[in-house]
C-alpha positions as CSV (number, residue, x, y, z in Angstrom):
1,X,160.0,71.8,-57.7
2,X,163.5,70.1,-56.2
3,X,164.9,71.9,-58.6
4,X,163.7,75.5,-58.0
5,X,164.2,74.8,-54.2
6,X,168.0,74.1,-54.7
7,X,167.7,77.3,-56.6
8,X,166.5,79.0,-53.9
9,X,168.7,77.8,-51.5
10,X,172.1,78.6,-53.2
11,X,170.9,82.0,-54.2
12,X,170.2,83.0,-51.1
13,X,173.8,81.7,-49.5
14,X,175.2,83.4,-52.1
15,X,173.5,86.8,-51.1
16,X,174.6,86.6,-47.5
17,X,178.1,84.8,-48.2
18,X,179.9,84.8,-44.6
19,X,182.9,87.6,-44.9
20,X,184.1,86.9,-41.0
21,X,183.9,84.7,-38.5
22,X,181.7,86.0,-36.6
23,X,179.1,85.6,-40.0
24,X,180.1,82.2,-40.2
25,X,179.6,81.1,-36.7
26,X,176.7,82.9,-35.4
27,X,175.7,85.2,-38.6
28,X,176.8,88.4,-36.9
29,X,174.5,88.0,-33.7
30,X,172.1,89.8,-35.6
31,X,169.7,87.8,-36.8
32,X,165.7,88.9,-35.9
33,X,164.1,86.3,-33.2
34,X,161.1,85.2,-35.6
35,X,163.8,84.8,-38.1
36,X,165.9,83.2,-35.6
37,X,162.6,80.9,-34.6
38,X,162.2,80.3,-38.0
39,X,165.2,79.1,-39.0
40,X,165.7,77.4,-35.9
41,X,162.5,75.0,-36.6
42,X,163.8,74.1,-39.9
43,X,167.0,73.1,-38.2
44,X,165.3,71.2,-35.7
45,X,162.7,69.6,-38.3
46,X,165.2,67.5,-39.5
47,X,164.3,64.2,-42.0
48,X,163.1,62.6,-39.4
49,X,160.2,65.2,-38.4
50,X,159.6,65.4,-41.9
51,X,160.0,61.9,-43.4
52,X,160.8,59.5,-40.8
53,X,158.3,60.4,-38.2
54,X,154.8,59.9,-39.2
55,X,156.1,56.8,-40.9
56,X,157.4,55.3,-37.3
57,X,154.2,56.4,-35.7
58,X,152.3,54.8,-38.5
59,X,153.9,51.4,-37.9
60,X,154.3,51.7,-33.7
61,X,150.1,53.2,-33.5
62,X,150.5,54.4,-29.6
63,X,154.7,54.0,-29.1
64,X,155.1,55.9,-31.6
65,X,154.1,59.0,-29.3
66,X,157.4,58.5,-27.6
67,X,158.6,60.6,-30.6
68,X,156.2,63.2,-30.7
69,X,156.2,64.2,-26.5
70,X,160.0,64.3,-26.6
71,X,160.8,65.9,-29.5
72,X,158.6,69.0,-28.9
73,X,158.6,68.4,-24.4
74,X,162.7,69.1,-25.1
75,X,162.3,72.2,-26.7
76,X,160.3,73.7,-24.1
77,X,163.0,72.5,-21.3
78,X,165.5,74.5,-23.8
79,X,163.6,77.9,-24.3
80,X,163.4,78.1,-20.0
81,X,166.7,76.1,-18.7
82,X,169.5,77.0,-21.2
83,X,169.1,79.2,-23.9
84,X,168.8,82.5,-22.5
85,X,171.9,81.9,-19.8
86,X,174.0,80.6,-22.9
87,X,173.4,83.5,-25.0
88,X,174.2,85.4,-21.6
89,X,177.5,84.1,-21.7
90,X,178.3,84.7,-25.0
91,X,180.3,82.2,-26.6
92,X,180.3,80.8,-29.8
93,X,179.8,76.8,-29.4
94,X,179.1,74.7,-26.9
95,X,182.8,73.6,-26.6
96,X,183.9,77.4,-26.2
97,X,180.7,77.4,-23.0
98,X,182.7,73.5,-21.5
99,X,186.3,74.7,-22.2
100,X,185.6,78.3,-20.0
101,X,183.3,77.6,-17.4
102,X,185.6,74.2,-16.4
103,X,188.6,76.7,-16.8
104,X,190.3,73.2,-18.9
105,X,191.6,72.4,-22.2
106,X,191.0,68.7,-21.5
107,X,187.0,69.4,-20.8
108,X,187.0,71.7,-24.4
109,X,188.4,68.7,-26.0
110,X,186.2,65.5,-24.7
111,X,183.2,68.7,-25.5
112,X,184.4,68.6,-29.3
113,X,184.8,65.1,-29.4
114,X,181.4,64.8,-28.1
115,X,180.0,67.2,-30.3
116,X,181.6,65.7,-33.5
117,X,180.1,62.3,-32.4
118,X,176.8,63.2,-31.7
119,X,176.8,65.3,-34.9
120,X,178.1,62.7,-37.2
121,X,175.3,60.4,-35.8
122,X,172.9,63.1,-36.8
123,X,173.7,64.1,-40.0
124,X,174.2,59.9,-41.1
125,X,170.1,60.2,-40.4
126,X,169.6,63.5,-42.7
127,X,171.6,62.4,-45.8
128,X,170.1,59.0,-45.6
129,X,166.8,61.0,-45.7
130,X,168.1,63.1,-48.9
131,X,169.1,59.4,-50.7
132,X,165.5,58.1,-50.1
133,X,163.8,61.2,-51.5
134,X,165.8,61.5,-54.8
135,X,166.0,58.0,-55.2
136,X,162.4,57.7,-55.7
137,X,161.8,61.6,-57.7
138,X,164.6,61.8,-59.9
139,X,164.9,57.6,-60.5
140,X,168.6,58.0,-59.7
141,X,169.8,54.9,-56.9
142,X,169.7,56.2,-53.5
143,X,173.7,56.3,-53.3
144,X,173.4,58.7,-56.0
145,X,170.5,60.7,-54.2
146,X,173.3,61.2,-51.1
147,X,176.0,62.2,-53.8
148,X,173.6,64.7,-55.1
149,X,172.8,66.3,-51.3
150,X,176.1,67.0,-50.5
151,X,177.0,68.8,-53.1
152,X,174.0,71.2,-52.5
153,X,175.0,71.0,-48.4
154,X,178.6,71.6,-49.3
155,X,178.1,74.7,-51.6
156,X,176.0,76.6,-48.9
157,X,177.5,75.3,-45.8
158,X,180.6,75.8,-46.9
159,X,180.3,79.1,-48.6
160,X,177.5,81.3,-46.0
161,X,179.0,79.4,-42.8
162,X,175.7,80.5,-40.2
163,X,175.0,83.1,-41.4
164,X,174.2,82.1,-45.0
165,X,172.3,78.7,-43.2
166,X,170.0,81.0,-41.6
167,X,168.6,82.8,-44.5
168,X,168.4,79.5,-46.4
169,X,166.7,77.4,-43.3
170,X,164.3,80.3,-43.3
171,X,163.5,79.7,-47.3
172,X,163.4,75.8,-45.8
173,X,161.0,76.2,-43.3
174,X,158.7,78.1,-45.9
175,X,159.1,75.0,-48.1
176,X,159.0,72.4,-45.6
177,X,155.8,73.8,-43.5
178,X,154.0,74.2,-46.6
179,X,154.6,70.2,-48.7
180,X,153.6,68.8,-45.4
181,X,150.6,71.1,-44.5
182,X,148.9,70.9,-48.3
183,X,148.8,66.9,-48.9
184,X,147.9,66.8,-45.1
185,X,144.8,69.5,-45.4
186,X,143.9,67.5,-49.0
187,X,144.0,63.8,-47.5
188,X,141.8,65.1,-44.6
189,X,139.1,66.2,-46.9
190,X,139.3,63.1,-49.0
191,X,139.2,60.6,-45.8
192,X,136.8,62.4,-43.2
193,X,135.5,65.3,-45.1
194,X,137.4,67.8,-42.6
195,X,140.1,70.4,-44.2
196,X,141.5,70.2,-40.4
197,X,144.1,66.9,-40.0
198,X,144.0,67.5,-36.1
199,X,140.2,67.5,-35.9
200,X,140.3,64.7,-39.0
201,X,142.1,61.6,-37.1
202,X,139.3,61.7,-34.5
203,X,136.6,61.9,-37.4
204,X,133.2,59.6,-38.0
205,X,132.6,57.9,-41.2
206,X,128.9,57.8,-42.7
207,X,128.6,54.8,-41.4
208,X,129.4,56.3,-38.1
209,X,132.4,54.4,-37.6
210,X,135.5,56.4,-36.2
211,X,138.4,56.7,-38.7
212,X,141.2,55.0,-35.4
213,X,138.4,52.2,-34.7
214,X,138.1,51.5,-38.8
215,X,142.1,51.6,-38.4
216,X,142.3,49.0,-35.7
217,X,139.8,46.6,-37.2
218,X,142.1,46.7,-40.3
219,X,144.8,46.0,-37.9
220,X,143.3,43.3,-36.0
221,X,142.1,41.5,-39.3
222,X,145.7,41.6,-41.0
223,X,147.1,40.1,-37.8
224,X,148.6,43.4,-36.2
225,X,148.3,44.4,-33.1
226,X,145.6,47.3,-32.5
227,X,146.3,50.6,-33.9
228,X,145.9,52.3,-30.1
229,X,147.5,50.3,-27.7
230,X,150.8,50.5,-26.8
231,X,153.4,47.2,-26.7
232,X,156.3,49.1,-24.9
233,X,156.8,48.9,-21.2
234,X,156.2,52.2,-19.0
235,X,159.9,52.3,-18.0
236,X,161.2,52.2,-21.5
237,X,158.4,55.3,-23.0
238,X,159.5,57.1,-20.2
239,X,163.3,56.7,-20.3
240,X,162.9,57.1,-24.5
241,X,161.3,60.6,-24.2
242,X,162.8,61.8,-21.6
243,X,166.4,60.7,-24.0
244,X,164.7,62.8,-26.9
245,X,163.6,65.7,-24.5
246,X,167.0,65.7,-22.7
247,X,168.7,65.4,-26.1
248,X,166.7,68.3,-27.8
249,X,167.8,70.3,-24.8
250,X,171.6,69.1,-25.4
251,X,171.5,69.1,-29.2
252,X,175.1,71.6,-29.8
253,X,173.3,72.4,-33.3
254,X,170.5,73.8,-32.1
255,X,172.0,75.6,-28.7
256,X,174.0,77.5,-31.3
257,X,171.4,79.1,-32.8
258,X,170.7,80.7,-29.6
259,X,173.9,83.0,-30.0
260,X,173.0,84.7,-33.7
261,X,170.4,86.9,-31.5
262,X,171.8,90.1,-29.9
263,X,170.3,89.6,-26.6
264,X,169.1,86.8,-23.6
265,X,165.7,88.4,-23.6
266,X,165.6,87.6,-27.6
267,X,167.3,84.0,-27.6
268,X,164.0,83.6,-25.0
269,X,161.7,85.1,-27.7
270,X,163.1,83.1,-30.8
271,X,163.0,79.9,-28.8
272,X,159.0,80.9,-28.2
273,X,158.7,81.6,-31.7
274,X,160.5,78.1,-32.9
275,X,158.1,76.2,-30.8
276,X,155.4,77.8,-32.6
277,X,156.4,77.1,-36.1
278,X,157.4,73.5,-34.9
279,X,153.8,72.8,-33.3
280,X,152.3,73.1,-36.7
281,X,154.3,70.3,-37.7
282,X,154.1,67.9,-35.0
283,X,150.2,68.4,-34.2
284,X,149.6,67.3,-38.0
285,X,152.3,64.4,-37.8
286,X,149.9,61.8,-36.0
287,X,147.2,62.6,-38.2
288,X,149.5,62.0,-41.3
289,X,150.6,58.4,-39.7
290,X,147.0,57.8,-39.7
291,X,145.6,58.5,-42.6
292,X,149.0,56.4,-44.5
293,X,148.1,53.4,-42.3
294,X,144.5,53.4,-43.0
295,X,145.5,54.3,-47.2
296,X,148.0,51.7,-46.9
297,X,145.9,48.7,-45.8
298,X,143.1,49.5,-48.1
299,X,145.7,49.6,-50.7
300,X,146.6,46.3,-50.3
301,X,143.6,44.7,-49.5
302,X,139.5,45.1,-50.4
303,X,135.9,43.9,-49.2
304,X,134.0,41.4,-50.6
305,X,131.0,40.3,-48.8
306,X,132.0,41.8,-45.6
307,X,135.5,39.9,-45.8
308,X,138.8,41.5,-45.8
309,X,140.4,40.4,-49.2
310,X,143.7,40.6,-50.7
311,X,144.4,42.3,-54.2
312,X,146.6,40.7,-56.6
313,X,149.7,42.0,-57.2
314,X,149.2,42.7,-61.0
315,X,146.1,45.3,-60.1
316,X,148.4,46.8,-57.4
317,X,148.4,50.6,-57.8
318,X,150.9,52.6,-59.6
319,X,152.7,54.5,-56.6
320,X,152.7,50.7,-55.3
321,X,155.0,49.8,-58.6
322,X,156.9,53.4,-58.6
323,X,157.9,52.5,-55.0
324,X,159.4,49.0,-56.1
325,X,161.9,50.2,-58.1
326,X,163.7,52.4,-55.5
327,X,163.8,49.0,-53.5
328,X,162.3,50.3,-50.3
329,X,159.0,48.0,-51.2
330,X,159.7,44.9,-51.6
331,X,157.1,42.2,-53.1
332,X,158.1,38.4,-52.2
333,X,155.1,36.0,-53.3
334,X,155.8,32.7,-50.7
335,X,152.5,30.6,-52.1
336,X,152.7,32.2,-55.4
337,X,149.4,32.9,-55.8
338,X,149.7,35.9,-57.2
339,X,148.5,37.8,-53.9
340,X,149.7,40.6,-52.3
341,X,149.6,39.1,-48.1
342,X,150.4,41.8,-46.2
343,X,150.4,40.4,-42.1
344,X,151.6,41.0,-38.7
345,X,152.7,38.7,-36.2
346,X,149.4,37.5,-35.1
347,X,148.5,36.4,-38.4
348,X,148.9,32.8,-39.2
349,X,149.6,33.3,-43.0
350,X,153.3,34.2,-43.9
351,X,154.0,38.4,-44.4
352,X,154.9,38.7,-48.2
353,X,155.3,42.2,-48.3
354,X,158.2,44.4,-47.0
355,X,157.6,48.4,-46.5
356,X,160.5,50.9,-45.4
357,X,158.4,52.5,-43.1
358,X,160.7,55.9,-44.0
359,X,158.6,56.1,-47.1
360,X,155.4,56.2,-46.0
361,X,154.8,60.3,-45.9
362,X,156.7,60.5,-49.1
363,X,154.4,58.0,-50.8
364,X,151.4,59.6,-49.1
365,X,149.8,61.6,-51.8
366,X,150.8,58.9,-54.4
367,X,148.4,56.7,-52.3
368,X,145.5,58.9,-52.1
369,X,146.4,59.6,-55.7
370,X,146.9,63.2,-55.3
371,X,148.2,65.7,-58.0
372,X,151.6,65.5,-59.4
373,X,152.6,69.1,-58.6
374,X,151.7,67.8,-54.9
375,X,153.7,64.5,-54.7
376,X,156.5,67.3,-56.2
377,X,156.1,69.6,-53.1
378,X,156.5,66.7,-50.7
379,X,159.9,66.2,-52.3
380,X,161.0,69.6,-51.8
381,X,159.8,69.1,-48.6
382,X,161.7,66.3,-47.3
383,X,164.9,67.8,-49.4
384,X,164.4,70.8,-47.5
385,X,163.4,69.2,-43.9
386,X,167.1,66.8,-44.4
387,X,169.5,69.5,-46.1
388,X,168.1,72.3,-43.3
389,X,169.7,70.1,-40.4
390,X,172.6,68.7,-42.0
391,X,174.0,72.2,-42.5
392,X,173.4,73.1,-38.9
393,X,175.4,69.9,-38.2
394,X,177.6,70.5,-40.2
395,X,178.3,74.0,-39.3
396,X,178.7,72.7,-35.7
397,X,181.7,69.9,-36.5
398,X,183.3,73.0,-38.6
399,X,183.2,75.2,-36.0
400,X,184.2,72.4,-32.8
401,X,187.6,71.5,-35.0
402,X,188.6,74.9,-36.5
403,X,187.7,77.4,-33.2
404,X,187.4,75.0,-30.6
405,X,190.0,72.5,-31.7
406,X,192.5,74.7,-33.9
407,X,192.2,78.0,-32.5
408,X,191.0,76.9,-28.9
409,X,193.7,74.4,-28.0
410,X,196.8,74.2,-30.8
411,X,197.0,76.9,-32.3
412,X,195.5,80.0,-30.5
413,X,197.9,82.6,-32.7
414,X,195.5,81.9,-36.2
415,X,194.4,84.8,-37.8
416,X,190.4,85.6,-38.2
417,X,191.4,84.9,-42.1
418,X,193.4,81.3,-41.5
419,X,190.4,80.2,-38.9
420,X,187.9,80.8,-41.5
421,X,189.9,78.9,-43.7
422,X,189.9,76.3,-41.6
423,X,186.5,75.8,-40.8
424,X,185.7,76.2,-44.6
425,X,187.2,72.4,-44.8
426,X,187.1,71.1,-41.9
427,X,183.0,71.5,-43.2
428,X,183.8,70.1,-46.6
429,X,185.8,67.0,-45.1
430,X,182.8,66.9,-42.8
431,X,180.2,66.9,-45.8
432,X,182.0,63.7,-47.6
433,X,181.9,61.7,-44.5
434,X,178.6,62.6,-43.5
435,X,177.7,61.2,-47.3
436,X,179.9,58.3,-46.3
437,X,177.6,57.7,-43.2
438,X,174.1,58.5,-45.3
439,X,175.3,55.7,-48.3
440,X,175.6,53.5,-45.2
441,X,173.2,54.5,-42.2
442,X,173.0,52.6,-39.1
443,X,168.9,52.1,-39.0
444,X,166.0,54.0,-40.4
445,X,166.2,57.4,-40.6
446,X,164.3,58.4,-37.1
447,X,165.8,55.6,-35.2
448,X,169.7,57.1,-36.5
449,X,168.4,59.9,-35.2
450,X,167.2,58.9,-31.8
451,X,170.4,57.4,-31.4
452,X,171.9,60.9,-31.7
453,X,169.4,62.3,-28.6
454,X,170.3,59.6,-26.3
455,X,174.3,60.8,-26.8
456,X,173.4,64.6,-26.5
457,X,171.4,63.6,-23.6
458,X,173.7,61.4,-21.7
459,X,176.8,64.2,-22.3
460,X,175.7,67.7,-22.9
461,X,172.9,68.0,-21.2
462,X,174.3,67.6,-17.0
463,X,177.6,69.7,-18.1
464,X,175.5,72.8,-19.5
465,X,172.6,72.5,-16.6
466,X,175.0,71.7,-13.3
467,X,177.3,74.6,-15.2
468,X,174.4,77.1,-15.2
469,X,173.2,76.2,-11.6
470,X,176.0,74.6,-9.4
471,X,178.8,76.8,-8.6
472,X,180.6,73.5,-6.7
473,X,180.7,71.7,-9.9
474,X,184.1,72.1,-11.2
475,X,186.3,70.8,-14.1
476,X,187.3,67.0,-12.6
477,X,183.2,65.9,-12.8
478,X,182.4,67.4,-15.7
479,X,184.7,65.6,-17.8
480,X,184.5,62.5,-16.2
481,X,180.4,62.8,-16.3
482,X,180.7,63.4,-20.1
483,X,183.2,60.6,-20.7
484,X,181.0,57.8,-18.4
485,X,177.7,59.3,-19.6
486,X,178.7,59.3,-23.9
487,X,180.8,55.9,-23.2
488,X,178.3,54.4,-21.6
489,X,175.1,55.2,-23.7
490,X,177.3,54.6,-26.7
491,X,178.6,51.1,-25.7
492,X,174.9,50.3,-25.4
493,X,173.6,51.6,-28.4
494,X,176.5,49.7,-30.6
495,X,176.3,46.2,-28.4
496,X,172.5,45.5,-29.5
497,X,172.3,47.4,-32.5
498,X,176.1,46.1,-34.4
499,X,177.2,43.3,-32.4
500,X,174.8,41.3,-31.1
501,X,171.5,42.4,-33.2
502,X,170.2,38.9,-32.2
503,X,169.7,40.3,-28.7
504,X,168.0,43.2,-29.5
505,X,164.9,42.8,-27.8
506,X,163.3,43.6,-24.6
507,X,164.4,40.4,-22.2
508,X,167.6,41.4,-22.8
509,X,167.4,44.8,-22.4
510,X,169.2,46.7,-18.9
511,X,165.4,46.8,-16.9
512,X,163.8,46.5,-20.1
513,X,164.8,49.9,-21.6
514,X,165.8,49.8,-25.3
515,X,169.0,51.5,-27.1
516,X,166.6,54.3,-28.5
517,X,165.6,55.6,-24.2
518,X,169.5,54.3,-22.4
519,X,170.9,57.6,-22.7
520,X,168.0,58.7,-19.7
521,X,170.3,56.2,-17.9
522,X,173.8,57.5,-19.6
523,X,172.6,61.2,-18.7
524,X,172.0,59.6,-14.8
525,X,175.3,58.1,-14.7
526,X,176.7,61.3,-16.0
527,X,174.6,63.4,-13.0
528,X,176.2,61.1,-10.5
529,X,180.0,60.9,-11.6
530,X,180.1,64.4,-12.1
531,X,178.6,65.0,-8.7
532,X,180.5,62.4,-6.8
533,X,184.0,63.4,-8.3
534,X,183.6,67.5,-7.7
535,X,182.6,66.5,-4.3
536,X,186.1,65.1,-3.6
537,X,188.2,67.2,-5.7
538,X,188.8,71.4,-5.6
539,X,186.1,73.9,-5.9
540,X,186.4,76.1,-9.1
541,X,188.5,79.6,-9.3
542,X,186.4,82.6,-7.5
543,X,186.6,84.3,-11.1
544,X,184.4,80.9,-12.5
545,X,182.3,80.5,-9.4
546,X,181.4,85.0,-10.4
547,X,181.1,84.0,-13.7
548,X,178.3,81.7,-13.1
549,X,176.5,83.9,-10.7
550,X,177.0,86.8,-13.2
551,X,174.7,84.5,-16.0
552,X,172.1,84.4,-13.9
553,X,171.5,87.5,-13.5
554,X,168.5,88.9,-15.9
């Protein structure tokens, strides 16, 4: 099944190769808006919708939902605020949209370095994702895996530039929607009898025990806290989804798309229709963390006489012993007795059992012992969910060095031919260090990846809004609100999660807010420098101040 995929994909990049630039950066501005939402879904259903998420939820219970409100709240804040006036103005990137309406080189340039940043951050998360599924399908180290994924990436990144990346994130989304739906629908019928996971989590048993309150006994016996409260301060859920919902609205990968429409009035329309297609993911996500939780802890443990028992290692399951050898479970016997103790915090007996929690969706039909053409889907899947958005990443570094960069600031005199060129490596130096980054991620897949929303957040986001809606703001605040906002959220980000990992934990957090929500707070800081320095320095040019009335217009 990975195999026919990867088929897919480079067959259809190879059908609609890029032959300008206008095919490579925005496919020709031609592409149809439930195509558009289509593709756009896959790119924005990256490895960590697909793989990452469900397995974070599974692990947080309630905080988890942090991921789930922003990562869906954001899109609808980009369909209404920015897409349609972006498309309105026409450009390319989101560098080309910085560099004109602040009438300055110097704010394209901090634009592309932000870009490249945020990107690089990003795409770390998806080949990371690509590593963990081939390690585990094709028994190959998850070094390897990465290696594999970007040569795939690199063929039709490289080769279709946007325009072959939409027909293949169509083909993705197919692929993707359809390995999560099927083990979802299956595992639903199996656990509560319902074919509908939504209607499934909040299911009764025979016994007439809901499925979450069997979950939080299970918890609460193993020594975890209970499945559906929440440990996270207020402050912190808020500031982290509002970082993932700002972030969305920020992310240059997916404003991009936004520009291969021929119209506002469609950008609108594909934005609808990518909300659509995402919703089917995201609504099934919880009840996917659930029904893995609640597999996983009867897994490891059994009833005897009304008490919770554990299993011995040597009758663990086969997917439990499949897992072990990609080294992302990890069995450690303390007492050696022979016994699998799996335990929380609250437990008085040692944890013995370690459990990425990015495997958890992937393992999913393995647990409820599914069929093997399933389990094969799932990897397709998650290939499909990771090597959708680390093209659109990609694409976007290619296109911030060679139009923005090259063309936009050193050397404006290329030809159409010499700028496609140079995009054509800049995406292939791109792809190796993006493998670089996915051999040695930063965190877990959807961590990475938040890490990535809070930097969009805290230096996109206030320059595209205040350069929509304020006609005062001019080119002195916005770069000095990217540079504070991005150095700021970035400085926090790398202090407690490379430094001093020791701190990491809410009494030393700024007002309790962790690394995954600060860039609400870098995307503040940005708001106010920006505001405070155009306050005191010259308005923009008449000819910007018309521009920005003229995207407003319908």
């Amino acid at each position: 099944m990975v195999g026919l995929s990867f088929a897919l994909y480079i067959g259809v990049a190879l059908w609609s190769k890029a032959r300008s630039t206008g095919d490579f950066y925005v496919a020709g501005s031609n592409v149809h808006p439930i195509v558009n939402g289509m593709a756009t879904a896959a790119d924005w259903m990256s490895a960590a919708s697909f793989i990452s998420m469900a397995g974070l939820v599974s692990f947080m219970g309630r905080d988890g939902s942090v991921y789930l409100l922003g990562w869906t709240g954001g899109y609808v804040l980009l369909a209404l605020l920015l897409a349609p006036y972006l498309r309105k103005f026409g450009k390319y990137t989101v560098p080309d949209f910085v560099g004109d309406r602040y009438y300055s080189q110097l704010a394209r340039i901090v634009a592309v370095v932000c870009a490249v940043f945020v990107s690089f951050t990003y795409v770390s998360g998806q080949m990371r994702g690509v590593g963990i599924v081939l390690s585990r399908f094709l028994n190959v180290n998850a070094t390897l895996g990465v290696i594999i994924g970007i040569g795939i990436v690199f063929f039709y990144a490289v080769l279709g530039g946007m325009k072959g990346i939409t027909y293949t994130q169509v083909a993705q989304y197919c692929v993707l929607i359809f390995a999560y739906m099927v083990p979802a629908i299956f595992i639903s019928i199996l656990i509560t009898n319902n074919p509908i996971p939504q209607l499934g989590m909040g299911a009764v048993d025979d016994a007439g025990i809901n499925l979450l309150d069997r979950l939080n006994g299970l918890n609460e016996a193993l020594g975890f806290d209970r499945y559906t409260d929440g440990s996270k301060s207020k402050i912190d859920v808020f500031c982290f989804t509002a970082a993932l919902m700002l972030g969305t609205a920020g992310l240059p990968h997916v404003i991009i798309r936004f520009y291969t429409v021929r119209k506002a009035s469609e950008a609108r329309a594909s934005a609808g229709w990518a909300l659509l297609f995402i919703a089917l993911l995201y609504t099934t996500a919880p009840a996917v963390a659930i029904f893995a939780r609640t597999n996983l802890l009867e897994t490891v443990t059994y009833e005897q006489n009304g008490e919770l028992q554990d299993i011995r290692y040597d009758d663990a399951p086969e997917w439990f012993k499949n897992w072990e050898k990609t080294e992302l479970i990890k069995f450690n016997d303390i007492n050696e007795d022979g016994k699998i103790q799996y335990r929380g915090s609250k437990s008085e007996t040692e944890n013995e059992l370690e459990i990425n929690q990015d495997i958890m969706v992937l393992a999913n039909p393995e647990i409820a012992k599914l069929p093997n053409w399933i389990i094969g889907l799932v990897a397709a899947g998650g290939l499909a969910a990771a090597l959708s958005t680390a093209a659109g990443l990609l694409l976007v570094i290619s296109t911030a060095v060679a139009h923005d960069l090259l063309k936009g600031c050193i050397a404006p005199h290329l030809t159409e031919k010499q700028e496609l060129r140079a995009a054509r490596i800049a995406a292939g130096v791109a792809v190796c260090i993006a493998g670089y980054l996915g051999i040695n991620p930063p965190g877990f897949v959807g961590e990475v990846v938040a890490f990535a929303f809070g930097l969009a957040a805290s230096s996109f986001f206030p320059a595209i809004v205040m350069g929509i809606f304020t006609k005062r703001m001019n080119k002195d605040g916005a770069v000095a609100g990217m540079i504070v906002g991005i150095t700021f959220t970035a400085a926090y980000i790398i202090f407690f999660k490379f430094i001093r990992k020791d701190f990491d934990s809410p009494e030393f957090w700024l007002w309790g807010i962790s690394p995954e929500g600060i860039g609400t707070i870098g995307m503040l800081l940005n708001f106010i420098v920006a505001s405070v320095v155009s306050a005191f320095t010259p308005q923009p040019p008449d000819d910007v101040q018309a521009l920005v009335e003229d995207i407003r217009v319908p």
